[in-house]
BALOBA-1460 file (C-alpha; in Angstrom, 3 decimals):
// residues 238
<rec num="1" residu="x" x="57.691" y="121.236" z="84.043"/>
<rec num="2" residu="x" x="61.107" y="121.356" z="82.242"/>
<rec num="3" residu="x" x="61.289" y="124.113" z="79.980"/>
<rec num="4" residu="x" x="59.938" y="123.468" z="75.851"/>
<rec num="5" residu="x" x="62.574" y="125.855" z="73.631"/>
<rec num="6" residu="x" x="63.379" y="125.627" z="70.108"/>
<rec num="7" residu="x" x="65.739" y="122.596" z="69.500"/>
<rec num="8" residu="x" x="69.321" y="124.099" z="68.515"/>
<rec num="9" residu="x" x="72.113" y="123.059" z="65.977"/>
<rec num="10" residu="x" x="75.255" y="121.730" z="67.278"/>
<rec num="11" residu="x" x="77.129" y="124.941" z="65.436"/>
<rec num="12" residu="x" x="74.714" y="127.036" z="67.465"/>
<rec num="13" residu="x" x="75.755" y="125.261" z="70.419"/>
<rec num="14" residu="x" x="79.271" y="125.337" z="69.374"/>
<rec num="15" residu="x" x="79.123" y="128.982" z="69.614"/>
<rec num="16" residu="x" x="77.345" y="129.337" z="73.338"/>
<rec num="17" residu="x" x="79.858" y="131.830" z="75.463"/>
<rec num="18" residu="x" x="78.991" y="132.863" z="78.688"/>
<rec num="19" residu="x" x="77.742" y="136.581" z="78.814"/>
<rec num="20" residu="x" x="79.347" y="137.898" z="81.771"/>
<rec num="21" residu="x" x="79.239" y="138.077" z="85.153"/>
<rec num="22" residu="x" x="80.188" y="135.643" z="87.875"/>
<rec num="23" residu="x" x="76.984" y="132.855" z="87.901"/>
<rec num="24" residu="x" x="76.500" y="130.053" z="85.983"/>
<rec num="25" residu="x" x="74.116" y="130.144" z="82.837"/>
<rec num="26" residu="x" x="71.912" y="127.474" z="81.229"/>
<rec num="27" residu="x" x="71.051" y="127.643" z="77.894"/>
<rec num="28" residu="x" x="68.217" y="125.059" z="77.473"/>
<rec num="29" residu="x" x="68.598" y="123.581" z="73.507"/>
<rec num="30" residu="x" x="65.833" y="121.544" z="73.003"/>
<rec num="31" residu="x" x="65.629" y="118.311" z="71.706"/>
<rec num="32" residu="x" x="64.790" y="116.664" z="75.284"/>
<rec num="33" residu="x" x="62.766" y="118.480" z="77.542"/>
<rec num="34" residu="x" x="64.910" y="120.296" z="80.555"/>
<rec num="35" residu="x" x="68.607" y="119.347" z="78.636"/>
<rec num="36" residu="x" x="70.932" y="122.515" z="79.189"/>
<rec num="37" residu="x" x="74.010" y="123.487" z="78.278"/>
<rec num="38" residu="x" x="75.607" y="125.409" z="81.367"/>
<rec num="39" residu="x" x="78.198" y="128.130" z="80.887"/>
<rec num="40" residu="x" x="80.861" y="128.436" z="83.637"/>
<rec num="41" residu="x" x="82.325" y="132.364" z="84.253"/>
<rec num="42" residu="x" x="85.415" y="131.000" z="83.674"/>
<rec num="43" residu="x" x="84.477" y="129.702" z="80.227"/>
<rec num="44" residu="x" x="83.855" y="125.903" z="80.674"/>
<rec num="45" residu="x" x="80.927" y="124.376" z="79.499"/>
<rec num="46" residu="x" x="78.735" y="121.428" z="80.934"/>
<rec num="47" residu="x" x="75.602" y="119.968" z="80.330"/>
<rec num="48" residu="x" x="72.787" y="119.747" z="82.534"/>
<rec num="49" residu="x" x="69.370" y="117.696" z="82.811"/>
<rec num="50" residu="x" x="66.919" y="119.743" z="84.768"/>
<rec num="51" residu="x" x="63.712" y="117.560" z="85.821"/>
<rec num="52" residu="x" x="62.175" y="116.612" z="88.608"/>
<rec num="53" residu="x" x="62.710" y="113.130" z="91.128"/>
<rec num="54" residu="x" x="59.704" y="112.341" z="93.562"/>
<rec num="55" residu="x" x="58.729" y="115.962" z="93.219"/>
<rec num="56" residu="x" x="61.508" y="117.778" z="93.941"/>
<rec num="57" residu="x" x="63.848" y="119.557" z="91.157"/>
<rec num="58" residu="x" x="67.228" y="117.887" z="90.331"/>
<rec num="59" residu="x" x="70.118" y="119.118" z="88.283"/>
<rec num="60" residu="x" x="71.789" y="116.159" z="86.812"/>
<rec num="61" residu="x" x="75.260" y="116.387" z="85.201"/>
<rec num="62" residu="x" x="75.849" y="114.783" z="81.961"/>
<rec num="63" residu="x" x="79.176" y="115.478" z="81.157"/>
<rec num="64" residu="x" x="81.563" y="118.479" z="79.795"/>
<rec num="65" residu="x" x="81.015" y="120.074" z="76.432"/>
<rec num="66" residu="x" x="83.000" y="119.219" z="73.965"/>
<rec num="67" residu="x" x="83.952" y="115.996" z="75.089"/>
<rec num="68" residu="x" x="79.900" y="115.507" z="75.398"/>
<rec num="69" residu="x" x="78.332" y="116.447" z="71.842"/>
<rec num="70" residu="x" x="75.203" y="117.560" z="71.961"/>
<rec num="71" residu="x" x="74.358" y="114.407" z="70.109"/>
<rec num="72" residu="x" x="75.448" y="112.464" z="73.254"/>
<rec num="73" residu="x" x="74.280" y="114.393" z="75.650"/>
<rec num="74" residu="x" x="70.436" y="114.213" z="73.608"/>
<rec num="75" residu="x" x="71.002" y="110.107" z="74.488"/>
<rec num="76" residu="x" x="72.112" y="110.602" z="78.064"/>
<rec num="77" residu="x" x="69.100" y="112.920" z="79.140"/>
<rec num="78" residu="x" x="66.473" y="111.112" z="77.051"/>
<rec num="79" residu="x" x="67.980" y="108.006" z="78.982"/>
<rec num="80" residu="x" x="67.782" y="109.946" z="82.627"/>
<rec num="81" residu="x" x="64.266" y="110.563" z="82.051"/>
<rec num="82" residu="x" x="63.592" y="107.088" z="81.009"/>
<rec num="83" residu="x" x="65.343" y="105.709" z="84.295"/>
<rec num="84" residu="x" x="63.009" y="108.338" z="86.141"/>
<rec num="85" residu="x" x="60.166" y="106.904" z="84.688"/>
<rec num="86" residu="x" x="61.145" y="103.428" z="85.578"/>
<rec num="87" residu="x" x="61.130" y="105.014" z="89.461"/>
<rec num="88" residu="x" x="65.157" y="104.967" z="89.602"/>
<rec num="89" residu="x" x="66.808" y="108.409" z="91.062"/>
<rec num="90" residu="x" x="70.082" y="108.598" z="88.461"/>
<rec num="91" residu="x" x="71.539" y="110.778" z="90.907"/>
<rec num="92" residu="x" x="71.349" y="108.199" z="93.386"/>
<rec num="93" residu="x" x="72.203" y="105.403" z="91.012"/>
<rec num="94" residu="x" x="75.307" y="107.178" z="90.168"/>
<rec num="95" residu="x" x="76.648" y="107.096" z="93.467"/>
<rec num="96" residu="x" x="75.601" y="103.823" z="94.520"/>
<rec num="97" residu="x" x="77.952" y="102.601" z="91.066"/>
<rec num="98" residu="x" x="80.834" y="105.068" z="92.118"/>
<rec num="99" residu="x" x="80.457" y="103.358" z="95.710"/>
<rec num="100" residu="x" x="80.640" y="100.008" z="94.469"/>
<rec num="101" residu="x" x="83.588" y="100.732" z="92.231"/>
<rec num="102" residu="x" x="85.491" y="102.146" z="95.090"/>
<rec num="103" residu="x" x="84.267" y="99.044" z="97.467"/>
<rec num="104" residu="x" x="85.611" y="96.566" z="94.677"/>
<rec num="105" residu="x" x="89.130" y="98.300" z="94.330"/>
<rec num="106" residu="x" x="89.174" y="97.430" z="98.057"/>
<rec num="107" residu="x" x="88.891" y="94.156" z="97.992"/>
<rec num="108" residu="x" x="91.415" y="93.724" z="95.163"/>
<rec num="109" residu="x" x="94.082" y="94.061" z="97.100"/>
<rec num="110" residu="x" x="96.412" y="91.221" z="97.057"/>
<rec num="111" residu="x" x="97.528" y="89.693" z="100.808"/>
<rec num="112" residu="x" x="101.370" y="90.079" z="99.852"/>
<rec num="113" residu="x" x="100.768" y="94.010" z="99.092"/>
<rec num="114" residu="x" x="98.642" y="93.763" z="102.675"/>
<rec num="115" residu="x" x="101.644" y="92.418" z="104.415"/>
<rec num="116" residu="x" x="103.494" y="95.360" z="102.944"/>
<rec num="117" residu="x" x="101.124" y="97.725" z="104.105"/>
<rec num="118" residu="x" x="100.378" y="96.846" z="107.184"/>
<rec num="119" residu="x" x="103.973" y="95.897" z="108.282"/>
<rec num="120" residu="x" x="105.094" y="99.383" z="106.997"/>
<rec num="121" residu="x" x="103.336" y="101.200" z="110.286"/>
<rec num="122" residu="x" x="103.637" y="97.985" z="112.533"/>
<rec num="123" residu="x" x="107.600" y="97.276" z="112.498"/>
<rec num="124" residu="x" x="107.956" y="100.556" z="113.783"/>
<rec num="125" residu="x" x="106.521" y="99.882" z="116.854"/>
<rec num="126" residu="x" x="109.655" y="96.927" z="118.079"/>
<rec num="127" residu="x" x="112.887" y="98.626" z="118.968"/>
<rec num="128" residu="x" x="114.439" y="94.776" z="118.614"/>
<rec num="129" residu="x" x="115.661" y="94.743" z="114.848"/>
<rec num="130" residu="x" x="115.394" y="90.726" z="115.546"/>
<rec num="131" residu="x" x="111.550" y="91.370" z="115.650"/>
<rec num="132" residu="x" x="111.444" y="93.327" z="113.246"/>
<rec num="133" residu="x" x="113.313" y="90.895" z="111.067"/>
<rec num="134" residu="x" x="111.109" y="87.282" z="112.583"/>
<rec num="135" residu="x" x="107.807" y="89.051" z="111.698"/>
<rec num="136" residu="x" x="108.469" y="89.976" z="107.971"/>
<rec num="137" residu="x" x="110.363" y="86.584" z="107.775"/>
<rec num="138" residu="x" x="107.577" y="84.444" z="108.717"/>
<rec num="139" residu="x" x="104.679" y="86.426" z="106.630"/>
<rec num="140" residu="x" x="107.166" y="86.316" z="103.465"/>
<rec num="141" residu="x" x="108.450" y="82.598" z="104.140"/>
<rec num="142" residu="x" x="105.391" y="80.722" z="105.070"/>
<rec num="143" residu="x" x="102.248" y="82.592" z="104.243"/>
<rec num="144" residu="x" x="103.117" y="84.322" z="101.199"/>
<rec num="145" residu="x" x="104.001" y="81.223" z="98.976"/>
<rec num="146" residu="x" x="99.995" y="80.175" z="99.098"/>
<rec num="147" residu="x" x="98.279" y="83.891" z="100.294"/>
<rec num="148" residu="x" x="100.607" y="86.062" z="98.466"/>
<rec num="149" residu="x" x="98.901" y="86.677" z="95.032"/>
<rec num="150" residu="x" x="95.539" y="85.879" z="96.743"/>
<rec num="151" residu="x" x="93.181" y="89.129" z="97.283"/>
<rec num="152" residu="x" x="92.842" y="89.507" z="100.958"/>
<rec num="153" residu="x" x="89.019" y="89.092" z="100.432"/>
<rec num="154" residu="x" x="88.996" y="85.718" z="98.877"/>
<rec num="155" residu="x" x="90.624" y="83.987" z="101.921"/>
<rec num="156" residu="x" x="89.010" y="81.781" z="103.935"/>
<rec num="157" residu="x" x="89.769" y="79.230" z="106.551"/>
<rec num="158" residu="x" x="91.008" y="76.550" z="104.406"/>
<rec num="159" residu="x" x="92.976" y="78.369" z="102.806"/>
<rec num="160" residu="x" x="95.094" y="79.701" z="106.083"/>
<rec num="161" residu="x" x="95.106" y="75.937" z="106.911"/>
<rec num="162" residu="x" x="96.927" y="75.098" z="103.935"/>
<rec num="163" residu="x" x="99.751" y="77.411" z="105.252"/>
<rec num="164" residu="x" x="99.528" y="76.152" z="108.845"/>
<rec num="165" residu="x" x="98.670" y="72.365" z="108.409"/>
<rec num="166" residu="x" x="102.479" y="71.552" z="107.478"/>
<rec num="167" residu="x" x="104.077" y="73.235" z="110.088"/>
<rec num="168" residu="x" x="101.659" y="72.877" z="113.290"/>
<rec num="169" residu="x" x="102.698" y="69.505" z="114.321"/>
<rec num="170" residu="x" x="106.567" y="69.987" z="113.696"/>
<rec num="171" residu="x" x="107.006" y="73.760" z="114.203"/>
<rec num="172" residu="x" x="104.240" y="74.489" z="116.365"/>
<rec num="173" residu="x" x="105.874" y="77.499" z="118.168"/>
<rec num="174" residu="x" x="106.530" y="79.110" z="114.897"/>
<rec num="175" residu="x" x="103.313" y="77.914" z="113.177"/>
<rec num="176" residu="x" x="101.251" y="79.548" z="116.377"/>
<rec num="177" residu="x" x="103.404" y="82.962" z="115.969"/>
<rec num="178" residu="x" x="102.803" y="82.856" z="111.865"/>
<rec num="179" residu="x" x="98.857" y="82.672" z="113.065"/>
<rec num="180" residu="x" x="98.485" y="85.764" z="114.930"/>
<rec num="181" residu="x" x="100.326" y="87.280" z="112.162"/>
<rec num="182" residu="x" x="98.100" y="86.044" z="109.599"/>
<rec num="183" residu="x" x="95.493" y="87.080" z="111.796"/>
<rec num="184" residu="x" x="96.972" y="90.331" z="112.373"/>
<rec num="185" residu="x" x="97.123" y="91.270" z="108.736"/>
<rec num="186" residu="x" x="93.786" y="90.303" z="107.839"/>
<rec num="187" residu="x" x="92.526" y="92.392" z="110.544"/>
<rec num="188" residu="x" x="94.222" y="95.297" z="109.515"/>
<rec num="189" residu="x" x="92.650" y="94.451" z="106.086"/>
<rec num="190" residu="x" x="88.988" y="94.445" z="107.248"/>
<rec num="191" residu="x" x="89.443" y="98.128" z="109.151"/>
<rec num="192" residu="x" x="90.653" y="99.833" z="106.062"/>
<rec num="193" residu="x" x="87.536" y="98.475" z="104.284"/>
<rec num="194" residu="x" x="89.575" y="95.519" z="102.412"/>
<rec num="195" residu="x" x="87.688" y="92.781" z="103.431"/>
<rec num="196" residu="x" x="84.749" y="91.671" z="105.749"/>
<rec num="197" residu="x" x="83.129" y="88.807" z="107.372"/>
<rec num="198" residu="x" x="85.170" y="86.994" z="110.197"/>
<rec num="199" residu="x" x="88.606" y="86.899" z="110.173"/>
<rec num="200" residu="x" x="89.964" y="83.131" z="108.378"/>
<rec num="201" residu="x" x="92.525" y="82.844" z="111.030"/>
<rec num="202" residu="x" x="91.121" y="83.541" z="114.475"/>
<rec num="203" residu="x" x="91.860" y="80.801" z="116.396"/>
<rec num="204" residu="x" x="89.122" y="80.600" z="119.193"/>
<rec num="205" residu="x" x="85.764" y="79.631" z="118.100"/>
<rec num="206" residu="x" x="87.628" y="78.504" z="114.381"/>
<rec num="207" residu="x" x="90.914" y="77.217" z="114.089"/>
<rec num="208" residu="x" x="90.955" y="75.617" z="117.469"/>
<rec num="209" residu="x" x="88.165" y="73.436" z="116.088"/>
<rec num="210" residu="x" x="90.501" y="72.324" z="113.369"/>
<rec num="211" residu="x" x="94.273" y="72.441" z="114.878"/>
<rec num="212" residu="x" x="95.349" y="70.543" z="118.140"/>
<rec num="213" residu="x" x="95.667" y="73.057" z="120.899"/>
<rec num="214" residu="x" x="100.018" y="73.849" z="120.304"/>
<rec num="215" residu="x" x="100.565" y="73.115" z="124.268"/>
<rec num="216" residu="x" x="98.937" y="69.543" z="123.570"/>
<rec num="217" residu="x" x="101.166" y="68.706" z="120.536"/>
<rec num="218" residu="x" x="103.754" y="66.416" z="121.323"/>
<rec num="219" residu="x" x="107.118" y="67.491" z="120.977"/>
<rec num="220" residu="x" x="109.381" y="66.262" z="118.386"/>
<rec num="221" residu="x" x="113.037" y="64.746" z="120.068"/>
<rec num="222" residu="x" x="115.668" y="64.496" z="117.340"/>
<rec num="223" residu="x" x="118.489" y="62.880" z="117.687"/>
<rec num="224" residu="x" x="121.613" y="64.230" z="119.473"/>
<rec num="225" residu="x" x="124.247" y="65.326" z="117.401"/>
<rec num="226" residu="x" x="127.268" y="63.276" z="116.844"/>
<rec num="227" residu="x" x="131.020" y="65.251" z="118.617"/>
<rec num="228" residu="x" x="133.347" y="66.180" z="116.308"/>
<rec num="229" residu="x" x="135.871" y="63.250" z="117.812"/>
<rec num="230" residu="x" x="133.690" y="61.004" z="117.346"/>
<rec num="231" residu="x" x="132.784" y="61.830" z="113.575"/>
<rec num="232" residu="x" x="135.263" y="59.232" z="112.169"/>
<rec num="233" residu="x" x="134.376" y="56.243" z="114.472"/>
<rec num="234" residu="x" x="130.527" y="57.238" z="113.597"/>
<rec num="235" residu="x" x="131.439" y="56.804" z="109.622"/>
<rec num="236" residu="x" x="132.589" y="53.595" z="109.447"/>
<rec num="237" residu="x" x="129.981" y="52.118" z="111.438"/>
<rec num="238" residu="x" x="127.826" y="53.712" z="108.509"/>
């Protein structure tokens, strides 16, 4: 059972110093059963909720005196025990929130900063500086105008169609390259925890569904070029 004391003053607490020694203290003050004020050797201060969870004895931080009055710290623990009632562990809650939070600043991050990212470790691995140059090219040219401020959770399939759809029939070759780079990045995105679920632009078993295969596209024939000579004839037939 937490321990019943004699409620004290927020001067009284004020004026709590540890007494020596090199272990913690608590000072229970009152007010809510098993509330604590714990004094640090080193002369910090924090408060502590002492009470039990499924019948075992938990120490649940509230917060660092003074930046937690004791008036705040009164609210905290009388809500901890009323969460313990209600069958929820606020240990456990807590982390499940700070989990969440982290899991969410994950999946904020924007494709264009992904690019960056990922491109950072990957360049280094082509000696050809024309590589180098075609893969960051590509990403920043024709992905990044419609992905770039996009997190690199929120894309789906249609959306890496939108990039693709305009080039795959008249720059196929460089449409099927800007693909597997697409692909690549949101790859790299899922194993540092940025994104899950199946990757928007894997082509077997997705986009092939949706694209012509690139060796079945019919290539485009433009027309030759006119010679130099033959510029001024060319003209005045136009």
């Amino acid at each position: 059972m937490p321990r019943l004391v004699e409620e004290l003053s927020a001067l009284e607490v004020k004026r709590l110093r540890h007494p020596g020694g090199t272990t913690n203290k608590l000072v229970f003050v009152g007010g809510v059963p098993g509330l604590a004020l714990q004094l640090l050797p080193g002369g910090g201060r924090t408060w502590i909720l002492r009470t039990s969870v499924g019948g075992k004895r938990r120490d649940i931080g509230l917060g660092g005196f003074p930046e937690i009055t004791l008036t705040v710290a009164r609210d905290r623990a009388r809500a901890a025990r009323d969460s313990i009632r209600n069958g929820v562990d606020p240990i456990e809650e807590r982390k499940a929130a700070r989990a969440a939070l982290v899991a969410s600043r994950h999946r904020g991050l924007l494709f264009r900063d992904a690019v960056n990212t990922y491109l950072d470790s990957k360049l280094t691995e082509f000696r050809n500086d024309k590589h180098r140059y075609q893969w960051r090219a590509t990403l920043d040219m024709f992905a990044c105008p419609t992905l770039g401020e996009m997190t690199v959770a929120s894309i789906q399939t249609s959306d890496v169609l939108a990039v693709l759809t305009p080039l795959w029939l008249t720059k196929t070759e460089t449409a099927t390259r800007l693909r597997g780079r697409i692909e690549a990045v949101l790859n790299w995105a899922s194993v540092a925890g940025h994104r899950s679920g199946d990757n928007p632009a894997r082509w077997r078993g997705n986009l092939d569904m949706l694209l012509p295969k690139p060796g079945k596209v019919a290539k485009v024939v433009h027309q030759p070029a006119v010679a130099l000579p033959d510029a001024p004839a060319w003209f005045a037939d136009l």
